[in-house]
Backbone as CSV, one residue per row, in Angstrom:
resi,resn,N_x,N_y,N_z,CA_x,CA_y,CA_z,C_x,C_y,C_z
1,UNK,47.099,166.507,-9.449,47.804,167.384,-8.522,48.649,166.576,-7.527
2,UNK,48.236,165.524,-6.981,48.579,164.497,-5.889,49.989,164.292,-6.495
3,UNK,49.780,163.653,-7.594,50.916,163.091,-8.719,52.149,163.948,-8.672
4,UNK,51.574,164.716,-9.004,52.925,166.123,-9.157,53.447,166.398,-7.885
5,UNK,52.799,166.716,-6.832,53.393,166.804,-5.820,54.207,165.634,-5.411
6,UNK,53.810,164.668,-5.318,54.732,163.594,-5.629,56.289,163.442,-5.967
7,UNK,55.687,163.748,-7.324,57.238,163.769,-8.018,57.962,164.474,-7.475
8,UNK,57.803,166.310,-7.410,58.043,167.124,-6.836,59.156,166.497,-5.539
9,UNK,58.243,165.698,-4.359,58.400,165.413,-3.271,59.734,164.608,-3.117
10,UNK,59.787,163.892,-4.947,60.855,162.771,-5.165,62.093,163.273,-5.382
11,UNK,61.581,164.153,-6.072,63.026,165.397,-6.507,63.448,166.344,-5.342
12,UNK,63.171,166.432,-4.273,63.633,167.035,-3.372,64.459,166.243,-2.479
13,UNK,63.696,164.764,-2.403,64.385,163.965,-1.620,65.947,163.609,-2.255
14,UNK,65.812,163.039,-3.674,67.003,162.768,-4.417,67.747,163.839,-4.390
15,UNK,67.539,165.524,-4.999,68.501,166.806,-4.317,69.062,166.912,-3.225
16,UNK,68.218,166.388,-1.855,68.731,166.538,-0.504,69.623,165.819,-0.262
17,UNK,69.473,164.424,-0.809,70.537,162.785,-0.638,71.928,163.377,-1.413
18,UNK,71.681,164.073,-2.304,72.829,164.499,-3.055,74.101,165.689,-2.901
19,UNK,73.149,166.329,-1.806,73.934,167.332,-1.359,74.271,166.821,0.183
20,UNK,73.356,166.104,0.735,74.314,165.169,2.065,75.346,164.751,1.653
21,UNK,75.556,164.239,0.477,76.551,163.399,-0.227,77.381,163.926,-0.061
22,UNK,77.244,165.254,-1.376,78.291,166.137,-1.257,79.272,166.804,-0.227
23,UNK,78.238,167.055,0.838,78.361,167.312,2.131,79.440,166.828,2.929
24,UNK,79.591,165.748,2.887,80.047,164.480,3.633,81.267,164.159,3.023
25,UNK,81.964,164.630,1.803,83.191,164.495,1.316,83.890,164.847,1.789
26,UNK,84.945,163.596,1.825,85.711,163.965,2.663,86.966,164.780,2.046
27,UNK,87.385,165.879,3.072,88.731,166.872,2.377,90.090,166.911,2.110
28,UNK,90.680,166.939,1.086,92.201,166.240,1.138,92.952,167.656,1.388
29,UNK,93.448,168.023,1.977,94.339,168.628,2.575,96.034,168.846,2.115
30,UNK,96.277,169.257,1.918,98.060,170.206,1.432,99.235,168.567,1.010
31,UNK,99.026,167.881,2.466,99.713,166.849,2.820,99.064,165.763,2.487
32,UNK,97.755,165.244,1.891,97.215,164.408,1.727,97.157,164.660,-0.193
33,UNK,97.184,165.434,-0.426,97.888,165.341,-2.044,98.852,165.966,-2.596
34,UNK,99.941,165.607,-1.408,101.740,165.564,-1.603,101.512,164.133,-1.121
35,UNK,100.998,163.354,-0.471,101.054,162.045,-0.503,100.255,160.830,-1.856
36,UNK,98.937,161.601,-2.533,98.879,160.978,-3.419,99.561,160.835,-4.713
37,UNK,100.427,162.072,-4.537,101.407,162.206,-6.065,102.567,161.525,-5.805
38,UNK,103.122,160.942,-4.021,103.770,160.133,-4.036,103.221,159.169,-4.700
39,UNK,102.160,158.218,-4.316,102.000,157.572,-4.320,101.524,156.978,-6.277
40,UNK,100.946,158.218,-6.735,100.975,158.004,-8.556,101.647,158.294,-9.009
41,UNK,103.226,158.402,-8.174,104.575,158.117,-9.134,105.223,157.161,-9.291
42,UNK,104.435,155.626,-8.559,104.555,154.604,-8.382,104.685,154.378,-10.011
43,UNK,103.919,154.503,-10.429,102.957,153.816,-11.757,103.034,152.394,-11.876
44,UNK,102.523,152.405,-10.598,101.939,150.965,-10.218,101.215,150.194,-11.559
45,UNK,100.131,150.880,-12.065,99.551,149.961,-13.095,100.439,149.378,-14.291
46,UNK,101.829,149.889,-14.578,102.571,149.448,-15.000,104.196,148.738,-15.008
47,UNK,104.199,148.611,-13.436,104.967,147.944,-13.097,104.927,146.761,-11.945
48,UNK,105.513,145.846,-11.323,104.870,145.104,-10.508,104.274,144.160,-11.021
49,UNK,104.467,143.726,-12.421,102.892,142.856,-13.243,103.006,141.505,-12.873
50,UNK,101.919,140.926,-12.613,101.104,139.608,-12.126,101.406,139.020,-13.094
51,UNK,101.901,137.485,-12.313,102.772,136.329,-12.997,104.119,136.209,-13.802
52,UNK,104.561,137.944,-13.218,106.096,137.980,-13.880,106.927,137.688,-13.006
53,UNK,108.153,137.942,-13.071,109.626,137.696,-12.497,109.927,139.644,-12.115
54,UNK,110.157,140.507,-11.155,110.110,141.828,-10.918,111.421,141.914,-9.918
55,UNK,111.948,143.132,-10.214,112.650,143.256,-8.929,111.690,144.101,-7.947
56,UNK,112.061,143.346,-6.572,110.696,144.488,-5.627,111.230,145.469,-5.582
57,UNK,112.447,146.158,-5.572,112.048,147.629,-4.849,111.582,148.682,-6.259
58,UNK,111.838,148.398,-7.231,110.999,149.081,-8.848,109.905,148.761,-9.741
59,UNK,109.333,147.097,-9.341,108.237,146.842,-10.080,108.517,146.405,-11.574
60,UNK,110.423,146.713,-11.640,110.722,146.589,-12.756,111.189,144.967,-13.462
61,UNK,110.503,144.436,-14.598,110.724,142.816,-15.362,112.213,142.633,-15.171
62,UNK,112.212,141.589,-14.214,113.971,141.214,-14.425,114.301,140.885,-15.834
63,UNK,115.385,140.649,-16.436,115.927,140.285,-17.255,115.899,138.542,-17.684
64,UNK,115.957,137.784,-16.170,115.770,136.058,-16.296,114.751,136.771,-15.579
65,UNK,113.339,135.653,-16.470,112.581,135.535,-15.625,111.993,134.157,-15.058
66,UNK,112.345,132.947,-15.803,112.485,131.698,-15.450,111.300,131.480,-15.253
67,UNK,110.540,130.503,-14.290,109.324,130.019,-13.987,108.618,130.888,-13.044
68,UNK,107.362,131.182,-13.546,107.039,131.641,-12.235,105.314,131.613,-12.591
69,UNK,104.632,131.378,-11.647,102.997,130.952,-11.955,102.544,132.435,-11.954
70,UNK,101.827,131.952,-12.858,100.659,133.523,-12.874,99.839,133.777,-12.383
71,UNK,99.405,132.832,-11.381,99.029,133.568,-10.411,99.223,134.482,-9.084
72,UNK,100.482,134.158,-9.336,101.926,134.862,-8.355,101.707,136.195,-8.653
73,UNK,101.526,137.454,-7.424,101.163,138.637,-7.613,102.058,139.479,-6.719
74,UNK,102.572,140.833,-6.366,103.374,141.121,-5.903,102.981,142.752,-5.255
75,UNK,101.988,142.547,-4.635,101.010,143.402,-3.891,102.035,144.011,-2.742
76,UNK,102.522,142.433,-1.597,103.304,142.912,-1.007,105.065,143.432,-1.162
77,UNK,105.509,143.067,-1.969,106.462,143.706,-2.725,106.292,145.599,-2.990
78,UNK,104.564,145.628,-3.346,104.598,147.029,-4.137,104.770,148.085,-2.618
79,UNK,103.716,147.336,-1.645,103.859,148.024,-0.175,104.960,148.521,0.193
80,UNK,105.760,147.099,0.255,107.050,147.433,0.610,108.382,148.600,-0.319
81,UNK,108.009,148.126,-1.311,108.400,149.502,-2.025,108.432,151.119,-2.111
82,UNK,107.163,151.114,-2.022,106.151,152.040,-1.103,107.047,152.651,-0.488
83,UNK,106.851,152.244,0.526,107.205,152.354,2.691,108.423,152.573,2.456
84,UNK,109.265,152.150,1.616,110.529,152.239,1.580,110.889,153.836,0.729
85,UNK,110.842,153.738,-0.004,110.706,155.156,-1.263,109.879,156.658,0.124
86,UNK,109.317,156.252,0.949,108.670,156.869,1.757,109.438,156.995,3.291
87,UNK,110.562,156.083,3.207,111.813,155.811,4.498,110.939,155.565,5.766
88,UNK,110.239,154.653,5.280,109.202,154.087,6.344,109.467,152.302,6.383
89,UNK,109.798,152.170,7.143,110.160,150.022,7.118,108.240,149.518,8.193
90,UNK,108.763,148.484,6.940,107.252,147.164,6.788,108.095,146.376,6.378
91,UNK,107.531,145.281,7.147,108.706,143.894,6.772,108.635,143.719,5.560
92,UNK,109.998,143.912,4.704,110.432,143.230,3.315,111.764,142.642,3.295
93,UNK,111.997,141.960,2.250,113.398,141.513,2.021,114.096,142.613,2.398
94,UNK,115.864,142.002,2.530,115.896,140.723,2.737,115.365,139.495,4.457
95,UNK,114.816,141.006,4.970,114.200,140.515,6.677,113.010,138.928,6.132
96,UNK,112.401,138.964,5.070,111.393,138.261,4.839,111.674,138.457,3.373
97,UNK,111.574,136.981,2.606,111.524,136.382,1.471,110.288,137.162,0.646
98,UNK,109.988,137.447,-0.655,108.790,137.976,-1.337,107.659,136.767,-1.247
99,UNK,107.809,135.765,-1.383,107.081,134.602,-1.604,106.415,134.641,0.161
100,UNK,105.002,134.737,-0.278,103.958,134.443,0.704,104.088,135.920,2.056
101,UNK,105.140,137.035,1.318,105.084,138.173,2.748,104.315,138.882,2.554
102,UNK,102.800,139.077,2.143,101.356,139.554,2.720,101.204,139.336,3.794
103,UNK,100.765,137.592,3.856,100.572,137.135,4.916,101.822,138.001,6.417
104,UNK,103.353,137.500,6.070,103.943,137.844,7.246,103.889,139.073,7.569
105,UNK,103.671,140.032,6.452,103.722,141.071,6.716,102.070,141.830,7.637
106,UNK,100.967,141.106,7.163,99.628,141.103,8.340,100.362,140.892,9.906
107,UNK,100.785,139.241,9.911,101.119,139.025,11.320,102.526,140.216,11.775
108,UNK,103.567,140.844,11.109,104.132,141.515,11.359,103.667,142.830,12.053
109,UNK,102.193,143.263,11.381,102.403,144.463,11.474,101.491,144.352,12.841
110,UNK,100.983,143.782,12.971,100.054,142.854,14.281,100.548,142.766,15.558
111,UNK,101.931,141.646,15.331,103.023,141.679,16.164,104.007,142.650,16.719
112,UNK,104.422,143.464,15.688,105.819,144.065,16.071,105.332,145.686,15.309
113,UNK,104.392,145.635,14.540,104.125,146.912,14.153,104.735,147.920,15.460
114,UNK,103.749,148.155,16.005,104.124,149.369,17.105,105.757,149.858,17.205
115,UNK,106.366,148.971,17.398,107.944,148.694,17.236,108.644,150.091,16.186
116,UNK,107.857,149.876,14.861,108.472,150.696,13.992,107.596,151.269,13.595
117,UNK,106.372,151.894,14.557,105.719,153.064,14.208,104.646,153.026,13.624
118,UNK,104.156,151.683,13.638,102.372,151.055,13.045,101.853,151.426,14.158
119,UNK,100.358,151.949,14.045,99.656,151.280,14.976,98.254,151.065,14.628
120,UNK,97.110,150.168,14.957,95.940,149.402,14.398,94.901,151.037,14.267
121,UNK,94.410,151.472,12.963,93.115,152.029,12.964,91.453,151.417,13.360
122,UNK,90.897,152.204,13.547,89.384,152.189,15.071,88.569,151.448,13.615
123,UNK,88.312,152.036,12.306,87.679,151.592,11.299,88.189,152.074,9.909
124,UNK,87.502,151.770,8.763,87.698,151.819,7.591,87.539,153.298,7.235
125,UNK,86.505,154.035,7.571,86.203,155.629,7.983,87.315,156.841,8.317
126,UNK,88.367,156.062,9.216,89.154,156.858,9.571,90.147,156.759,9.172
127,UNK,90.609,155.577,8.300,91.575,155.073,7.626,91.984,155.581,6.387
128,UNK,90.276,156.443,5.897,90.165,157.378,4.580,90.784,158.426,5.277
129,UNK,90.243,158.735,6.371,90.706,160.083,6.814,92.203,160.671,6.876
130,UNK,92.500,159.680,7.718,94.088,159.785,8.059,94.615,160.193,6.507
131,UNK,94.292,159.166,5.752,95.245,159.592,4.588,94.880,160.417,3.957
132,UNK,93.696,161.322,3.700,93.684,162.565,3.113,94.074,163.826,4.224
133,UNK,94.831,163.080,5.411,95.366,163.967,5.896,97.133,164.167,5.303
134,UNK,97.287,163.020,4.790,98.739,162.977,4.414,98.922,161.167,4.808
135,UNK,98.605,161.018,6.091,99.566,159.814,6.796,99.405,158.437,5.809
136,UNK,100.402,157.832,6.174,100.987,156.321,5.168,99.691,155.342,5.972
137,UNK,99.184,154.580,5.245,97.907,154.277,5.740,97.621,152.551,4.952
138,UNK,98.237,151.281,5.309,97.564,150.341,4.930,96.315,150.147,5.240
139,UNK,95.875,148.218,4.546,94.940,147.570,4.548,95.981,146.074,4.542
140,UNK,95.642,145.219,5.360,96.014,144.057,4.944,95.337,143.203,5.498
141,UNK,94.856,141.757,4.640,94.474,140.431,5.256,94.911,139.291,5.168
142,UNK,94.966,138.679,5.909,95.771,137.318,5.940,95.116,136.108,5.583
143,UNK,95.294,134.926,4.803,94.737,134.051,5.309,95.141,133.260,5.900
144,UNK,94.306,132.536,6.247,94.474,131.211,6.955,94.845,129.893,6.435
145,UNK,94.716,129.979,5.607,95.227,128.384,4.660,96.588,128.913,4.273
146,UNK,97.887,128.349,4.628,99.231,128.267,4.467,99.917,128.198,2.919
147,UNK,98.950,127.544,2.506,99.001,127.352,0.419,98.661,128.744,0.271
148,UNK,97.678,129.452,0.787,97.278,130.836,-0.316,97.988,132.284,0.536
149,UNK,98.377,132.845,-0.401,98.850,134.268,0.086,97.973,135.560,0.608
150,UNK,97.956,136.100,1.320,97.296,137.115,1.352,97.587,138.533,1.235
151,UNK,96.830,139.308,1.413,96.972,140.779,0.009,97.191,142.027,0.976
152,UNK,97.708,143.101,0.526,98.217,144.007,1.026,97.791,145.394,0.207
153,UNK,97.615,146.483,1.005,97.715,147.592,-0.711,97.424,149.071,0.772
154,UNK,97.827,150.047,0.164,97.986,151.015,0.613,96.605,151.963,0.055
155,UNK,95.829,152.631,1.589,94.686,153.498,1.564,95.669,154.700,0.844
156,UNK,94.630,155.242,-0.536,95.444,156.664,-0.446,94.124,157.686,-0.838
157,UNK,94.368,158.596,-0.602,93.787,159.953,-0.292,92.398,160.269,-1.395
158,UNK,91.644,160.395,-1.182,90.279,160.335,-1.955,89.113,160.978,-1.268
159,UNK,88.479,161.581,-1.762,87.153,162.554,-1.737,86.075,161.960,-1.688
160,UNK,85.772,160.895,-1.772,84.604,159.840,-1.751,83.914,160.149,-0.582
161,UNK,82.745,160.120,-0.672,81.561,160.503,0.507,81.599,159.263,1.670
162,UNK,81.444,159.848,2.755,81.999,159.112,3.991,80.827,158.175,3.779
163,UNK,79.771,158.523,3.274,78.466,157.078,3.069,78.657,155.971,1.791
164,UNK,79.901,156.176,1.802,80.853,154.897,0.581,81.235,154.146,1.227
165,UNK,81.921,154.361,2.605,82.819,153.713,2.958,82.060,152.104,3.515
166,UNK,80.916,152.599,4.178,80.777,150.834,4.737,80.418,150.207,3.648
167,UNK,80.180,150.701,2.673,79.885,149.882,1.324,80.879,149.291,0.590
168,UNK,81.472,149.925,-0.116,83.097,149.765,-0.395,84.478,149.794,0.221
169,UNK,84.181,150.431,1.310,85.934,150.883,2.043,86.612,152.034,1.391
170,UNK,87.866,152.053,2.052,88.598,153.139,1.229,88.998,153.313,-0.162
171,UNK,89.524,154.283,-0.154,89.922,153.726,-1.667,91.514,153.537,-1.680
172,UNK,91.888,152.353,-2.374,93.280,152.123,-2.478,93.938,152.218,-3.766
173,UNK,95.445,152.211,-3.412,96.613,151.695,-4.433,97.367,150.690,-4.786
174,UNK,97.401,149.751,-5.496,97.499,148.074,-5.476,98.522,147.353,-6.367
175,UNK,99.003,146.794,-5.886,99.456,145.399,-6.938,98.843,144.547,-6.943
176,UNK,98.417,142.823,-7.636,98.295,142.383,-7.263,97.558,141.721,-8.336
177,UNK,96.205,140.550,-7.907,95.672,140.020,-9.440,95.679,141.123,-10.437
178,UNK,95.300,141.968,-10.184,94.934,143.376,-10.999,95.800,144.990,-10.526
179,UNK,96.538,145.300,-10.825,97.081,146.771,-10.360,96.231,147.923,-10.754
180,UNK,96.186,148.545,-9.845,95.205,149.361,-9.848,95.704,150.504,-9.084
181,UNK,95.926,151.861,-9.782,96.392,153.622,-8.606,95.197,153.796,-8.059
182,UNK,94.470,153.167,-8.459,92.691,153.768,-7.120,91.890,152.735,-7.902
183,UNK,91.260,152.344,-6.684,89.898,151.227,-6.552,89.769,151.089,-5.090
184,UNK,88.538,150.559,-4.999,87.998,150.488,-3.393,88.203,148.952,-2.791
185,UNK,88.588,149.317,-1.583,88.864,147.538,-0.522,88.317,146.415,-1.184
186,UNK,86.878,146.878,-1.048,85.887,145.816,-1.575,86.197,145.286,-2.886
187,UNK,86.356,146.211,-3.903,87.204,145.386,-5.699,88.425,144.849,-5.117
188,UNK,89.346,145.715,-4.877,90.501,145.183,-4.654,91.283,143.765,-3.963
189,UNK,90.608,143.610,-3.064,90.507,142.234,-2.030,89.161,141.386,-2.702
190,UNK,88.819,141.860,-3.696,87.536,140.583,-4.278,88.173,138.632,-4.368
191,UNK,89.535,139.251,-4.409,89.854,137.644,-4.793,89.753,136.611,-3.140
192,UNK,90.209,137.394,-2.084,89.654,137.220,-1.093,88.788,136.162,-0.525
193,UNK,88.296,135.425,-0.124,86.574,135.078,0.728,87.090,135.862,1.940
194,UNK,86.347,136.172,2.649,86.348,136.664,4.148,86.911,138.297,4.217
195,UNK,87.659,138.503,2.893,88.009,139.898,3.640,87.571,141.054,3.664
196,UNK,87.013,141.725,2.685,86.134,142.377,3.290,84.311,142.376,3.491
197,UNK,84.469,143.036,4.698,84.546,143.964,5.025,85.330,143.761,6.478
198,UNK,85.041,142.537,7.048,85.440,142.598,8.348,86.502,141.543,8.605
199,UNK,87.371,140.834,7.411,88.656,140.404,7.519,90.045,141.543,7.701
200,UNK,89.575,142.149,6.897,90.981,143.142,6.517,91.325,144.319,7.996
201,UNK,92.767,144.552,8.463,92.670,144.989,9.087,93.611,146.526,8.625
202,UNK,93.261,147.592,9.078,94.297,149.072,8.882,94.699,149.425,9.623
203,UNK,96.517,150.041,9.381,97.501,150.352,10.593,97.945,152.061,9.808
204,UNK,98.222,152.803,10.615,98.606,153.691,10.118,100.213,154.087,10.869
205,UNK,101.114,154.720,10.004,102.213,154.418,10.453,102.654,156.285,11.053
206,UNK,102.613,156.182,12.387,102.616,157.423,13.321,103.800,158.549,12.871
């Protein structure tokens, strides 16, 4: 009898955890998926590709593509593409060269964001939020070593239970080692050391 009640006791707990879950999803709203169909008309996973030669504002294979290392990724290129297609400015060419503008574009949006309508989000939590409200919503981290680039990618609009987020982060849209229309901070920035959870910083653009 003990036993059963038990189980019983186990299955109520796992039902209850599951409907908190449910509970806790977060809601995308009118404007928050008119912003994700912007954003999966990118078709990011097939354009933008890692270790090619691209033009940034299409993602599209130049014609010369000459030398270029494969590990060369074009994350911040796709942002900027983005923001742009969206008549929203984030530092890109020709203001800043493609080569190494993650990074400038972190200290940019840091620096001068406010300027053109960035301004820093409180946490990773609200960063989901905003954008299943609609709003244009990075992630970016910088590093610190001058040799390596750092990564960029845009929060977009997702239903994921708010008890995901300190685990994984938001969920994003990416260029980069890997392109990806949705994956979470945590995959996405894996190539990273330091960034997430508490390297990466989010600006949302007002």
């Amino acid at each position: 009898m003990h036993r059963i009640l038990r189980n019983h006791g186990a299955m109520f707990v796992a039902f209850w955890a599951l409907l908190v879950s449910v509970a806790w999803a977060e809601e995308i709203t009118v404007e928050g998926k008119k912003l994700a169909e912007k954003l999966d008309a990118t078709d990011v996973e097939h354009h933008w590709e890692p270790g090619r030669s691209v033009a940034w504002k299409t993602g599209k294979l130049l014609e010369k593509q000459g030398e270029y290392r494969k590990s060369n990724t074009h994350c911040s290129a796709f942002v900027a593409a983005a923001c742009l297609h969206m008549d929203v400015y984030i530092l890109r060419p020709p203001e800043h060269e493609t080569k190494n503008l993650a990074n400038a574009q972190a200290d940019w949006l840091a620096a001068k964001g406010r300027e053109a309508g960035w301004k820093p989000v409180n946490n990773p939590t609200e960063a989901q939020h905003l954008a299943n409200q609609g709003r244009l919503v990075v992630v970016a981290f910088r590093e610190t070593n001058p040799d390596r680039n750092g990564h960029i990618a845009i929060v977009r609009p997702s239903n994921k239970s708010v008890d995901k987020i300190p685990f994984e982060g938001p969920q994003i849209i990416q260029a980069g080692a890997t392109n990806a229309n949705s994956t979470s901070v945590k995959e996405g920035f894996r190539h990273h050391a330091n960034a997430f959870p508490n390297g990466v910083r989010y600006y949302v653009h007002e």
